[in-house]
LUMSEKOL-184654 format. One line per field, with one value per residue (C-alpha): residue in three letters; residue number from 0; x, y, z. Coordinates in Angstrom, 1 decimal, always signed. Layout:
<rs>
rest = c(ALA/...)
nr = c(NUM/...)
x = c(X/...)
y = c(Y/...)
z = c(Z/...)
</rs>
This chain:
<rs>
rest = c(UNK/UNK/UNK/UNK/UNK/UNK/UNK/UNK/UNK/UNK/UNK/UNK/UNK/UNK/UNK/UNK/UNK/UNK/UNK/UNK/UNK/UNK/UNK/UNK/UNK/UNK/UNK/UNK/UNK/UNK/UNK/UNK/UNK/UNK/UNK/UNK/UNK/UNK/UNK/UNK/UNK/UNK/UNK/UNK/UNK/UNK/UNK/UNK/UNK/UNK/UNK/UNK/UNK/UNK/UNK/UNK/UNK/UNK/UNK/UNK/UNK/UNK/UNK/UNK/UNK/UNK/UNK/UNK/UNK/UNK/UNK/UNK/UNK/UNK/UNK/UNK/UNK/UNK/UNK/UNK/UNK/UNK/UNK/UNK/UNK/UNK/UNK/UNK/UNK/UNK/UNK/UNK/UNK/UNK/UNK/UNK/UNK/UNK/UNK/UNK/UNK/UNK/UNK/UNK/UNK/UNK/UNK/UNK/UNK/UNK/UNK/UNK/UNK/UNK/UNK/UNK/UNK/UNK/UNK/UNK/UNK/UNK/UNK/UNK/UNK/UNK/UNK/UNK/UNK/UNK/UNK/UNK/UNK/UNK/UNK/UNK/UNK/UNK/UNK/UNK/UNK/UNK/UNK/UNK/UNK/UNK/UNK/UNK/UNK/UNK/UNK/UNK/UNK/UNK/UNK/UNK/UNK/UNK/UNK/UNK/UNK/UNK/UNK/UNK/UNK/UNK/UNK/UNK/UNK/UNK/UNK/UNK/UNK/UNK/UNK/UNK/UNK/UNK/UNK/UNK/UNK/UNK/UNK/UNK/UNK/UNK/UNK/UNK/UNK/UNK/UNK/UNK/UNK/UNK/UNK/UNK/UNK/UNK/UNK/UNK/UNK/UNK/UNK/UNK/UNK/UNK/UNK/UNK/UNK/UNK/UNK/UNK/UNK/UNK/UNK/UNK/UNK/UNK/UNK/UNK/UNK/UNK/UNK/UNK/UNK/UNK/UNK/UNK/UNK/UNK/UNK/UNK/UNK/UNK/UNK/UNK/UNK/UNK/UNK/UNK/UNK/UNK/UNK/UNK/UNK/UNK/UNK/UNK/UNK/UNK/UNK/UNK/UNK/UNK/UNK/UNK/UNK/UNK/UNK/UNK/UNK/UNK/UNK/UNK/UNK/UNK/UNK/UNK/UNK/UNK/UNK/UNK/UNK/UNK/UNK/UNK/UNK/UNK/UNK/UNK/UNK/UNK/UNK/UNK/UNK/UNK/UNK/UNK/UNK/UNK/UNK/UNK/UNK/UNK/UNK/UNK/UNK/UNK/UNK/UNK/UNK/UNK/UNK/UNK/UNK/UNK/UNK/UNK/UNK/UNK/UNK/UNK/UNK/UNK/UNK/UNK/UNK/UNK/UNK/UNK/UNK/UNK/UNK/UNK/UNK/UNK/UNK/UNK/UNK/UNK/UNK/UNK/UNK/UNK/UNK/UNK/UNK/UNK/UNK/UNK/UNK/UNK/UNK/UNK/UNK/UNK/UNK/UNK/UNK/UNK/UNK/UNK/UNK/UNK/UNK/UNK/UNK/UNK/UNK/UNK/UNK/UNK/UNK/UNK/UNK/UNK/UNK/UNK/UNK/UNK/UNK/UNK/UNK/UNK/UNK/UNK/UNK/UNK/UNK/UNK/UNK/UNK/UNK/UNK/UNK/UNK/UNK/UNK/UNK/UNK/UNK/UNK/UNK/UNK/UNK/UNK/UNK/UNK/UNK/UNK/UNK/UNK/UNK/UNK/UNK/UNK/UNK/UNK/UNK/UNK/UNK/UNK/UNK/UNK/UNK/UNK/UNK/UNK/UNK/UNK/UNK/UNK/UNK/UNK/UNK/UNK/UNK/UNK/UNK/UNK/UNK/UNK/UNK/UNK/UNK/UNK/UNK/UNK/UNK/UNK/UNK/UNK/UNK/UNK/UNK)
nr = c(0/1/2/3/4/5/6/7/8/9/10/11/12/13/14/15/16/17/18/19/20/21/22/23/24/25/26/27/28/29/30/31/32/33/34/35/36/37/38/39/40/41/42/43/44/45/46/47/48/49/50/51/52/53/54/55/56/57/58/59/60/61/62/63/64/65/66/67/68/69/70/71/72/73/74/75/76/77/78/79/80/81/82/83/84/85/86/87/88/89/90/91/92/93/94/95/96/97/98/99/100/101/102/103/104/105/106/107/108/109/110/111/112/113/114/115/116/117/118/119/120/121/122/123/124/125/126/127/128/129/130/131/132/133/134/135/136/137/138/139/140/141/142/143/144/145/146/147/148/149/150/151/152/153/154/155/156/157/158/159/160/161/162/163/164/165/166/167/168/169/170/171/172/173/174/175/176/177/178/179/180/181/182/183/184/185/186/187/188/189/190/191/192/193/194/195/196/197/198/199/200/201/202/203/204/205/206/207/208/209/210/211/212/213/214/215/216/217/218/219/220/221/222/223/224/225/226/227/228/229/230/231/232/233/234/235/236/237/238/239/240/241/242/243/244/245/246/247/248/249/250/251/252/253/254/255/256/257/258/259/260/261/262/263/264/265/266/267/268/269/270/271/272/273/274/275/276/277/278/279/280/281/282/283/284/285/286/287/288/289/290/291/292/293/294/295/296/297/298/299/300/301/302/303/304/305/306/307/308/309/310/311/312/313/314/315/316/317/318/319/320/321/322/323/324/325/326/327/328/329/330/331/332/333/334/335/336/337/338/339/340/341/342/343/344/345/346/347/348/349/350/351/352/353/354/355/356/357/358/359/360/361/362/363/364/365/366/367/368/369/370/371/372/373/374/375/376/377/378/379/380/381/382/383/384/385/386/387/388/389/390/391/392/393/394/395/396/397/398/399/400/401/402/403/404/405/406/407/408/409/410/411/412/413/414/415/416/417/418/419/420/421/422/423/424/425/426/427/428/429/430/431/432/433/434/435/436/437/438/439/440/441/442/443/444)
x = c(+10.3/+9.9/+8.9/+7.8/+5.4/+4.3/+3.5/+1.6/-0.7/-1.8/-2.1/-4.4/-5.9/-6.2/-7.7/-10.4/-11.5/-11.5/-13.6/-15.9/-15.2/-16.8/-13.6/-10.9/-7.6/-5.1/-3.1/+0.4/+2.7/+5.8/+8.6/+11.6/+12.1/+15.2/+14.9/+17.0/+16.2/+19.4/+18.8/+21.8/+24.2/+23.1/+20.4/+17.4/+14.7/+16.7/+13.9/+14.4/+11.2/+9.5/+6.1/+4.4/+1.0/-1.6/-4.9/-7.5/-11.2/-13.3/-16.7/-19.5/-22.7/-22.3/-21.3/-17.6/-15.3/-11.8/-9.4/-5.9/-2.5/+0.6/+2.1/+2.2/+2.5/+0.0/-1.9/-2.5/-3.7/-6.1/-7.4/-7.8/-9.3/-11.6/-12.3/-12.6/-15.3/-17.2/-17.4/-19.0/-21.1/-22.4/-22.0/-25.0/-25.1/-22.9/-23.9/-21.4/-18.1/-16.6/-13.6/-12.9/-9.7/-7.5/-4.0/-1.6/+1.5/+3.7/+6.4/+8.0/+11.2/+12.6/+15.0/+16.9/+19.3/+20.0/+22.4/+25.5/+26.3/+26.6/+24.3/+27.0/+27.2/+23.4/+23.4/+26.7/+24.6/+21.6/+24.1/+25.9/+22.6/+21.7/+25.7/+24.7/+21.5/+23.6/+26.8/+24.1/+22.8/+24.0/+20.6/+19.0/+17.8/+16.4/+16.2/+13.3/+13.0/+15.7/+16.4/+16.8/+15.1/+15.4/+12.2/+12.2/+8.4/+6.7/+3.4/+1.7/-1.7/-2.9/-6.6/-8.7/-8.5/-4.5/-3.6/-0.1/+1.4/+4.3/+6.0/+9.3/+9.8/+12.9/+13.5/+15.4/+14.5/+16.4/+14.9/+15.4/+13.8/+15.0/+13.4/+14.8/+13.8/+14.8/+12.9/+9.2/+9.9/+10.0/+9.6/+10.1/+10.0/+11.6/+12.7/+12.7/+14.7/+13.7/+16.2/+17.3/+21.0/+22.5/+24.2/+20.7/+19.7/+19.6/+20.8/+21.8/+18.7/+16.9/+19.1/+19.0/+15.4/+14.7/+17.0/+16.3/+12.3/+13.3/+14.8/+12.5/+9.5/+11.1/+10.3/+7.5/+4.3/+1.0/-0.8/-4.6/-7.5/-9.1/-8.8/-5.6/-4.9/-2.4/-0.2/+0.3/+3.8/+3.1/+4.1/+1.3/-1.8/-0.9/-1.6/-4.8/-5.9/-5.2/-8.0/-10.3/-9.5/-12.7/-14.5/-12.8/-13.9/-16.2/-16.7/-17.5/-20.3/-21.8/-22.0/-23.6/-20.4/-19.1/-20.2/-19.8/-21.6/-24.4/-22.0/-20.3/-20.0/-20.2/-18.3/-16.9/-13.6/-12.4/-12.6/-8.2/-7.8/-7.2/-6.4/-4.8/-4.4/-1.3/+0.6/+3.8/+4.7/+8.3/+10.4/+7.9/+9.4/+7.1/+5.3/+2.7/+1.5/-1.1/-4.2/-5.1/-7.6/-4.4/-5.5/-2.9/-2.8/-3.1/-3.6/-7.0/-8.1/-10.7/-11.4/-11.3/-11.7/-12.9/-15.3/-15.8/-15.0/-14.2/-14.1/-11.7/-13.4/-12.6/-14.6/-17.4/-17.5/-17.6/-20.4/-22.6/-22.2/-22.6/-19.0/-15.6/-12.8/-10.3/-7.7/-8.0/-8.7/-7.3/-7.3/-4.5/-4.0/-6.7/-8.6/-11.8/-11.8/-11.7/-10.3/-7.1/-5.3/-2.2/+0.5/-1.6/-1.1/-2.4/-1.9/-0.5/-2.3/-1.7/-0.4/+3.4/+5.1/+6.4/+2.6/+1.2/+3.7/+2.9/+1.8/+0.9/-0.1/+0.1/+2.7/+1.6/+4.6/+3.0/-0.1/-1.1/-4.3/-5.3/-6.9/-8.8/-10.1/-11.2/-15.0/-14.1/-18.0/-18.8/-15.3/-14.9/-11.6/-10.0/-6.0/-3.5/-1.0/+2.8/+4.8/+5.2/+4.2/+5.2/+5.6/+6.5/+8.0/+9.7/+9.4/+9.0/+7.1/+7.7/+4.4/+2.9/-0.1/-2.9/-6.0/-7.1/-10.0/-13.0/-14.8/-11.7/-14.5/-15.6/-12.1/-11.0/-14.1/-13.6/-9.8/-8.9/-4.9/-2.8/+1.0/+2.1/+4.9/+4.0/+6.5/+6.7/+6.7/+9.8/+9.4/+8.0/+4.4/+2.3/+2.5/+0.8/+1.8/+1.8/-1.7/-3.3/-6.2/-7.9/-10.0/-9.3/-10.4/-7.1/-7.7/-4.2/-4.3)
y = c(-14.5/-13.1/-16.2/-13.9/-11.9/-16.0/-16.3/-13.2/-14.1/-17.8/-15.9/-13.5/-16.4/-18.5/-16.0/-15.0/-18.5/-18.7/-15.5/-16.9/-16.2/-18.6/-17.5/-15.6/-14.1/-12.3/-9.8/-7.9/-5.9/-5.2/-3.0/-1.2/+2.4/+4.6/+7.7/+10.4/+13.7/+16.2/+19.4/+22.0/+19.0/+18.9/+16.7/+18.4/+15.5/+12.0/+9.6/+6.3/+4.4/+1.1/-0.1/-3.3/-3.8/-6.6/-6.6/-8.8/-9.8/-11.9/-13.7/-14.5/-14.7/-14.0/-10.6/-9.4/-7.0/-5.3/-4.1/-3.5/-3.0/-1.9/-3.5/-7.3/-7.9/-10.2/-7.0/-5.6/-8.6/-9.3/-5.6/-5.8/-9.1/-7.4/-4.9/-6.9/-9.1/-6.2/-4.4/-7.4/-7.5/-3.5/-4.2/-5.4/-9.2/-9.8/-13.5/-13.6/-13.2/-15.8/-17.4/-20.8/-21.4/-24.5/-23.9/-25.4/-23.4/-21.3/-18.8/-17.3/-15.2/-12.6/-13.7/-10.7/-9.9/-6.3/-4.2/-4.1/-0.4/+1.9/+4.6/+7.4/+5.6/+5.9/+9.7/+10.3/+8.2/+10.8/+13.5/+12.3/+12.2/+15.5/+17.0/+14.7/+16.8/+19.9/+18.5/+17.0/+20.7/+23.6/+25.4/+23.6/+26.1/+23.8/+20.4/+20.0/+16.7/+14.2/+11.2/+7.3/+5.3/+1.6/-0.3/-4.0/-5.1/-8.2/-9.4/-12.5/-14.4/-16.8/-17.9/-20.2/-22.9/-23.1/-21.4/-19.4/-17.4/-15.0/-13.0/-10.6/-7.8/-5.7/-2.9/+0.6/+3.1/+6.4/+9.7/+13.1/+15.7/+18.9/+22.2/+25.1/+28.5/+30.8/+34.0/+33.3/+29.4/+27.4/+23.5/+20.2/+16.8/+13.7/+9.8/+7.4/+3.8/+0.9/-2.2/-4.9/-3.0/+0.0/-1.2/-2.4/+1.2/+3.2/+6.5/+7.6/+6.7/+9.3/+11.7/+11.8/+10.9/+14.1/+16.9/+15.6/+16.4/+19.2/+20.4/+19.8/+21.6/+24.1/+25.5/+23.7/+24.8/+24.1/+22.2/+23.0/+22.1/+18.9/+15.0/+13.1/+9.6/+9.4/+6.8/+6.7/+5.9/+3.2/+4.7/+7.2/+4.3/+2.5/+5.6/+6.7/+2.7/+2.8/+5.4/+2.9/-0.6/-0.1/-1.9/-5.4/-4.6/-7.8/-5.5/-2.6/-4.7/-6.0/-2.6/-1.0/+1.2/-0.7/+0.4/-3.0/-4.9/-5.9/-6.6/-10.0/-11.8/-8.7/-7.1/-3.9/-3.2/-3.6/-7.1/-6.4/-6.9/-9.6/-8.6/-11.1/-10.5/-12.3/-12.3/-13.7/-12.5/-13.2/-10.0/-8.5/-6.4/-8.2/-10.9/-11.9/-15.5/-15.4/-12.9/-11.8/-14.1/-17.2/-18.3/-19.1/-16.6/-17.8/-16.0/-14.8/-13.9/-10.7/-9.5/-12.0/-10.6/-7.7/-9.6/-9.4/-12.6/-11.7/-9.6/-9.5/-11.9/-12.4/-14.8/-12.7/-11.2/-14.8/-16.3/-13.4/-14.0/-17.6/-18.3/-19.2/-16.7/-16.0/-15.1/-11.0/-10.8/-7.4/-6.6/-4.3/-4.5/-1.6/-2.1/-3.9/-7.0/-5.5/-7.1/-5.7/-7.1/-7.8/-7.4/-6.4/-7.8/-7.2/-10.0/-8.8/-7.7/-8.3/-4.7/-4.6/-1.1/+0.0/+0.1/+1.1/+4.3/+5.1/+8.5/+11.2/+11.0/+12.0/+10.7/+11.5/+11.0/+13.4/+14.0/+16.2/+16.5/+12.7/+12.1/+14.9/+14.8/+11.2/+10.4/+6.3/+5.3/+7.0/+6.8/+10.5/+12.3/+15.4/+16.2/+18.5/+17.0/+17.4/+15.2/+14.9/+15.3/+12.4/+11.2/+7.7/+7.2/+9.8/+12.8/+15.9/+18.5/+18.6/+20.7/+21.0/+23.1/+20.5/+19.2/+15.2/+15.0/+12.2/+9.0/+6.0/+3.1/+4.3/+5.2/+1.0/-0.5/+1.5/+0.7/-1.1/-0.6/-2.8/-3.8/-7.3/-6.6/-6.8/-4.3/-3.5/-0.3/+1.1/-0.6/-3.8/-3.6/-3.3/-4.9/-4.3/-3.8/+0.0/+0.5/+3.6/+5.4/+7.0/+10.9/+11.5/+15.5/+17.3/+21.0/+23.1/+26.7)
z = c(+17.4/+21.0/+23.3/+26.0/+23.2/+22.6/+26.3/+27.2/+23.9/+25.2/+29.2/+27.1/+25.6/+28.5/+30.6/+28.3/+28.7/+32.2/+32.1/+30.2/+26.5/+24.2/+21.9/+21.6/+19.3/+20.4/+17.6/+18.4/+16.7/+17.5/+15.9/+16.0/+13.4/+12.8/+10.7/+10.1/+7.8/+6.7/+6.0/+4.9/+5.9/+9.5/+10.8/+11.0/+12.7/+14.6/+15.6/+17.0/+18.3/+19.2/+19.8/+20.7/+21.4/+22.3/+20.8/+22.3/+20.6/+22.7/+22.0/+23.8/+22.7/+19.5/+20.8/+20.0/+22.2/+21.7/+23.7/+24.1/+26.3/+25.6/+28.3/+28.5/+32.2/+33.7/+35.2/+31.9/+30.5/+33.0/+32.3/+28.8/+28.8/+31.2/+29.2/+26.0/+27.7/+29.3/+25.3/+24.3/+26.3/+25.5/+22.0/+19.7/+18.2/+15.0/+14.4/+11.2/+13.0/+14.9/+15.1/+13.3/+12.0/+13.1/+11.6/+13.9/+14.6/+11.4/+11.7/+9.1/+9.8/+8.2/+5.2/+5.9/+8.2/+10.1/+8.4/+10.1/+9.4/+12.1/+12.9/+12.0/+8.7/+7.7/+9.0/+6.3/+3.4/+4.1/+3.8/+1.1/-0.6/-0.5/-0.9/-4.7/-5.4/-5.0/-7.0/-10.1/-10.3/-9.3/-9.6/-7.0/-4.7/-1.9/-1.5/+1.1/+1.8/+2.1/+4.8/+5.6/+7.5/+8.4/+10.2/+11.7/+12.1/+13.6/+13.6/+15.9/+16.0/+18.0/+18.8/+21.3/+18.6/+18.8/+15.7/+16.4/+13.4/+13.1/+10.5/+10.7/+8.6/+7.8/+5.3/+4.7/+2.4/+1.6/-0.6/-2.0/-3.5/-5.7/-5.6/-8.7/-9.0/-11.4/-11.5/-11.4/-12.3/-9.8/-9.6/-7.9/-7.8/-5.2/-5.4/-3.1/-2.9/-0.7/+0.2/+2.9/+2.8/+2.4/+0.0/-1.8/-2.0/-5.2/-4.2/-7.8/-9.0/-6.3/-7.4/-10.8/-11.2/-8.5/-10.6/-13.7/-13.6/-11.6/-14.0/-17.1/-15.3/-14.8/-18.1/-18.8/-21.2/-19.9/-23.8/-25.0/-23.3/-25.4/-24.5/-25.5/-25.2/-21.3/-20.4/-16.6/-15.5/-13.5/-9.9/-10.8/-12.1/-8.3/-7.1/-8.8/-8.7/-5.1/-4.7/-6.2/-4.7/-2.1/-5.2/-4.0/-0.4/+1.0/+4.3/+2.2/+0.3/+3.2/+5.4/+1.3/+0.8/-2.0/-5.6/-7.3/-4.1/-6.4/-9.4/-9.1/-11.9/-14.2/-16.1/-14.6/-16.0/-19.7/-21.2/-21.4/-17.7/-15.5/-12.1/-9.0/-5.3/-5.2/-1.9/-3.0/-6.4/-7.8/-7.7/-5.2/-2.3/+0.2/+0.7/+2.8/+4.4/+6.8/+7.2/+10.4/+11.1/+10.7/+7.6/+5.0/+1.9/-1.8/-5.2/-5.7/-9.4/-8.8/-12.1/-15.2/-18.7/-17.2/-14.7/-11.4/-9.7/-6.1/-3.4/-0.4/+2.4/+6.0/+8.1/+8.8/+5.3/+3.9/+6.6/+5.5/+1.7/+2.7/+0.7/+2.7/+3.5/+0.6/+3.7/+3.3/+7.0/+8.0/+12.0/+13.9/+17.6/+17.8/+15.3/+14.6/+12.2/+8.3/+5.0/+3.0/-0.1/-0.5/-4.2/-7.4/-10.5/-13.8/-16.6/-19.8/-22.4/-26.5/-27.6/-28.3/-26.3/-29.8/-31.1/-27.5/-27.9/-31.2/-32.1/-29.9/-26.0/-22.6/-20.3/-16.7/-13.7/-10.9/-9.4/-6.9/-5.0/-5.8/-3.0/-2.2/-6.0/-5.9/-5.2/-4.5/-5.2/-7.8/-9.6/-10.5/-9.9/-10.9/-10.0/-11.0/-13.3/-14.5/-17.0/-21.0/-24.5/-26.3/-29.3/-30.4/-27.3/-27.0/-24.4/-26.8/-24.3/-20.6/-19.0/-16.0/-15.0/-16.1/-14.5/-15.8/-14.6/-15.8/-14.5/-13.2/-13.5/-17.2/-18.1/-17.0/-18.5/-21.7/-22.0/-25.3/-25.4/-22.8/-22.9/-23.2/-20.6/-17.2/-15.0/-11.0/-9.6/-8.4/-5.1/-6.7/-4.7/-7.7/-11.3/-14.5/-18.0/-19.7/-20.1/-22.9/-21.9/-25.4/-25.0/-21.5/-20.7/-19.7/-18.9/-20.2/-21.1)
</rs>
């Protein structure tokens, strides 16, 4: 923790009050990034950076104002306060919002030290990488994207009611990618590993996993048009869920952009799924303490059996719902007050993987297009698709070529068929057991 970060936060504070704030938080982020890309064994992009920045939200009036400064001298402070104080007053009342939490003082450092490797030693892992891609195959014709980067982050809260919170990050991450042509074939695919070493990362596994799928599209068969049952690897359902998770937004149900806003308590997904916001999950990658608001983060349950229990609430969220804040209080240094969650989790379901995998299906590892192809309120999406035909859990088919397409909120309420082995995504942000989704419309040749 940076005492002098500490000191211009309680100055911002301090002065907001003597300008006559009725109340006040401060928010900054600081961090430090290295990344480096390789490309034909040289570096192609070297990038070193840091940022910090102070975030300011005054009250008065029931009216609220933001501002910000990237520089913490006493000036700047004074300025943004300023500023803060004379957007409030501009702005239009928001009698829900205020600032209430009383949680003493918490910091929670990093449990991981900085990697003591030298920067000459990370640019010869990035290269070593892709030299791999080229030794695994021979036929690899490009490989477009391939790097390391390494990222320390820190994030501070403090408020007129003496709350003071801090948290350190620190993580690398290293990936690769493999493009093959051959004639009029051509296909791709990249990995990526994430780690608190060098040592932690899995560059074999980029490598392989990149070439290897690389490799099978590269003759791969588009299949019929007709629905088949698809299994998502699960990399790919955080991804298409992701598109989705506005449904759990508190803010988005109060400002009437949330689909489900009039839906709590119902059910809205299949009676299979029960689904936790759970900020400290064992095996997780991250974790997560405080919201941005100071309030200390526990498990919340937000669908049960299928029914929707919660959404995410911060302060104001919660005071207009006339409920108490579940700690999803989301806010950057220039952003306005919002809500986030934090590590999903999906309990296990009853359906053993031998009998999940049984028969015929669809085994989906890429998607391209997600986004753009998602509709998040009414729950339609259509994306272009690669992976496998399987059969009894095994990969028969590779294809690529396909369009899923269908309704994401029909498709989860109507799901009968989940694992009873809950597994985390490759970088352990997202767990949920294999889940088997029956006559979804897959447009092939």
């Amino acid at each position: 923790m940076n005492v002098q970060i500490k000191a211009a936060m309680q100055e911002a504070i301090n002065r907001a009050s003597d300008l006559g704030a009725d109340q006040s938080d401060v928010v900054v982020s600081s961090g430090e990034s290295f990344s480096v890309s390789i490309q034909d064994a040289d570096i192609d992009k070297y990038k070193v950076s840091g940022s910090r920045v102070l975030g300011i939200r005054t009250i008065k009036d029931s009216r609220v104002g933001l501002a910000y400064t990237e520089d913490l001298g006493t000036d700047s402070i004074e300025l943004a306060t300023k500023k803060a104080l004379q957007n409030a007053e501009a702005s239009e009342p928001r009698p829900h919002e205020s600032i209430t939490i009383d949680g003493g003082e918490t910091s929670i450092e990093s449990k991981y030290s900085k990697d003591p490797s030298t920067t000459e030693e990370k640019i010869d892992f990035a290269k070593k990488l892709e030299s791999d891609v080229r030794k695994k195959e021979a036929r690899v014709t490009n490989i477009p994207y391939n790097g390391f980067s390494e990222s320390t982050s820190e994030s501070y809260y403090m408020n007129s009611l003496n709350t003071f919170n801090f948290e350190s990050e620190y993580y690398l991450s290293c990936y690769t990618s493999a493009l093959i042509q051959e004639g009029s074939n051509n296909s791709m695919h990249y990995a990526s590993s994430i780690g608190r070493s060098l040592k932690e990362l899995d560059p074999n596994y980029c490598v392989s996993e990149s070439v290897e799928h690389a490799l099978n599209w590269l003759e791969a068969k588009s299949i019929p048009t007709k629905t088949y049952d698809v299994v998502f690897d699960l990399d790919a359902f955080s991804s298409l869920f992701g598109c989705f998770g506005g449904i759990f937004s508190g803010k988005g149900a109060m400002d009437k952009v949330n689909p489900f806003a009039e839906k709590l308590g119902e059910r809205i997904l299949s009676e299979e799924i029960t689904l936790w916001d759970k900020p400290r999950v064992e095996g997780a990658f991250f974790e997560s303490h405080f919201d941005s608001e100071g309030l200390k983060q526990e498990d919340l349950c937000l669908v049960g059996e299928g029914k929707l229990l919660s959404f995410y609430h911060n302060t104001s969220t919660a005071n207009y719902f006339k409920t108490t804040s579940n700690a999803r209080a989301a806010r950057g240094a220039k952003s306005a007050l919002g809500v986030s969650g934090t590590t999903k989790y999906f309990d296990a379901g009853k359906t053993e993987t031998s009998d999940l995998l049984s028969g015929e299906y669809l085994e989906i590892l890429s998607m391209q297009g997600l986004h753009s192809g998602a509709n998040s309120f009414s729950g339609e999406f259509s994306f272009a698709a690669s992976g496998y035909l399987c059969r009894d859990g095994k990969r028969v088919t590779p294809i690529k070529g396909l369009t899923v397409s269908g309704n994401f909120y029909h498709m989860m309420k109507e799901l009968k068929i989940v694992g009873d082995k809950v597994v985390g995504t490759k970088h352990r942000d997202f767990f949920a057991p294999l889940m088997r989704f029956q006559a979804v419309s897959v447009g092939g040749e």
